[in-house]
C-alpha positions, 0 to 999 in steps of 0.5 A: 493508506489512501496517499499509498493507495494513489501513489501505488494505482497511478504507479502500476496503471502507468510506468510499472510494466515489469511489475504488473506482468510479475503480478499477473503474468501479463501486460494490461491493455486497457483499465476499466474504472467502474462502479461495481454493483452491490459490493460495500467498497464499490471501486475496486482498486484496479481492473483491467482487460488483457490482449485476450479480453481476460479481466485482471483484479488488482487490491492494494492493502497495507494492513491485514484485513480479517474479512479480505476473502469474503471482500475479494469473493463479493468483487469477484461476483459483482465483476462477473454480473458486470462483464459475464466473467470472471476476473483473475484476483490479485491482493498485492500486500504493501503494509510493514506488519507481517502478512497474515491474511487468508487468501480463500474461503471454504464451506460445505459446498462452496470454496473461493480463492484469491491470490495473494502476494505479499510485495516483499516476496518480489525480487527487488533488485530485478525491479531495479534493472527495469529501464521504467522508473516506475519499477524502479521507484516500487522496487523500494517496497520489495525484497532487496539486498541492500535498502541504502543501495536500493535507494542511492540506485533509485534516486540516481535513475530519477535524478537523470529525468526531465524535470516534470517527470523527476518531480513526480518521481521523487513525490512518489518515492518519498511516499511508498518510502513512508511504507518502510521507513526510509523518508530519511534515506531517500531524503539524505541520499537527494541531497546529494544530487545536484536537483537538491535545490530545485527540490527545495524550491518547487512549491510542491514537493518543497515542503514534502521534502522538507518533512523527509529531512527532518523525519529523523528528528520527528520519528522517536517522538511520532513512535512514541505518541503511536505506543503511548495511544495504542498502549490507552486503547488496549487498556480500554478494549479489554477493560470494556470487552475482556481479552483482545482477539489476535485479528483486533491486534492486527488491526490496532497495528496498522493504524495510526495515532490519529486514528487510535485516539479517533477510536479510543472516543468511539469505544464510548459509543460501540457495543463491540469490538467488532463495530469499533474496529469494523 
């Protein structure tokens, strides 16, 4: 996540206007990068102050989180102990599984809300009119028409860039295209402008855009090894702690062969299904 992460802040503090204001309502003014008291994840994702001083809360999440609402709750509070106020809450869900989270939480005299937006709801072809590449280049995580299209789009308007300014556009398409599987599309499709060769040649994003070229070969072969390891550690949960709750599945979904194999030397160690997958 944390590659998407970057990629998205930097995005949404700088050239993606139209998409704060579709997330908010308004334009941010200023963000405050601060340490929150008393919260376990301590930085919020984003945090930033409107024209009229109100405070706007932004968390990036691409997989579904079992405790987001207790999580946004704990920001929401160590916000307020800050500032002497309160943030309006926004989850902006980028992830491929579908979106299952709860957006609040109730009790016998206490009830907390959020809002969350799953980033497929947003019109894409919208974003696409933007004249902010950033719009442009998040457009991709969207609701679109036509994904092939969306992308030739994408990559015309960042073709037309200054030269540092196309680079960095290109690295961050290539990034949230991993959110979708589209390395190749964006890959094929930047072989057709004439930055093709510059592409290839900057130290940087040569062997970045050298993976999206051969992502097509390697994604049968990385899908697999992802199946293969999800398919051990299923076996070794429920043969240690019985059934796997649906909540434990979303969250084996959203990780990677890495981390599956990371956690499948861990379950040694753990008591619970909670402390493995906490």
């Amino acid at each position: 996540m944390q590659r998407y992460d970057v990629t998205l802040k930097l995005l949404l503090q700088g050239p993606a206007r139209l998409m704060m204001i579709e997330l908010t309502g308004g334009a941010v003014e200023k963000w405050l990068n601060v340490e929150l008291p008393k919260v376990q994840n301590p930085r919020a994702d984003l945090l930033g102050e409107t024209a009229d001083g109100s405070l706007i809360h932004v968390e990036l999440q691409s997989g579904n989180e079992a405790a987001m609402a207790l999580r946004m709750a704990e920001y929401c509070l160590a916000v307020l102990r800050l500032f002497g106020k309160f943030p309006r809450q926004v989850v902006l869900y980028v992830g491929e599984a579908p979106l299952g989270m709860d957006s609040e939480l109730r009790g016998p005299d206490v009830s907390f809300r959020y809002c969350l937006i799953d980033i497929r709801d947003l019109d894409g072809d919208r974003l696409l009119q933007s004249e902010e590449t950033g719009d442009n280049v998040i457009a991709i995580l969207a609701r679109l028409r036509d994904h092939k299209e969306a992308v030739r789009k994408i990559v015309g308007k960042i073709a037309a860039l200054a030269a540092a300014e196309r680079e960095a556009a290109f690295s961050q398409l290539l990034i949230l295209a991993g959110l979708r599987r589209l390395e190749e599309t964006v890959a094929t499709e930047i072989q057709k402008m004439p930055v093709y060769i510059d592409l290839l040649e900057n130290k940087v994003l040569g062997p970045a855009f050298r993976r999206g070229l051969e992502e097509g070969e390697l994604k049968g072969k990385l899908e697999g090894e992802l199946e293969g390891e999800l398919k051990i550690l299923r076996r070794q949960i429920e043969k240690r702690f019985g059934p796997i709750p649906k909540w434990a599945t979303e969250r084996l979904a959203a990780r990677s062969a890495a981390e599956l194999e990371e956690l499948s030397v861990r379950i040694l160690e753990v008591t619970n299904i909670e402390d493995l997958l906490r």
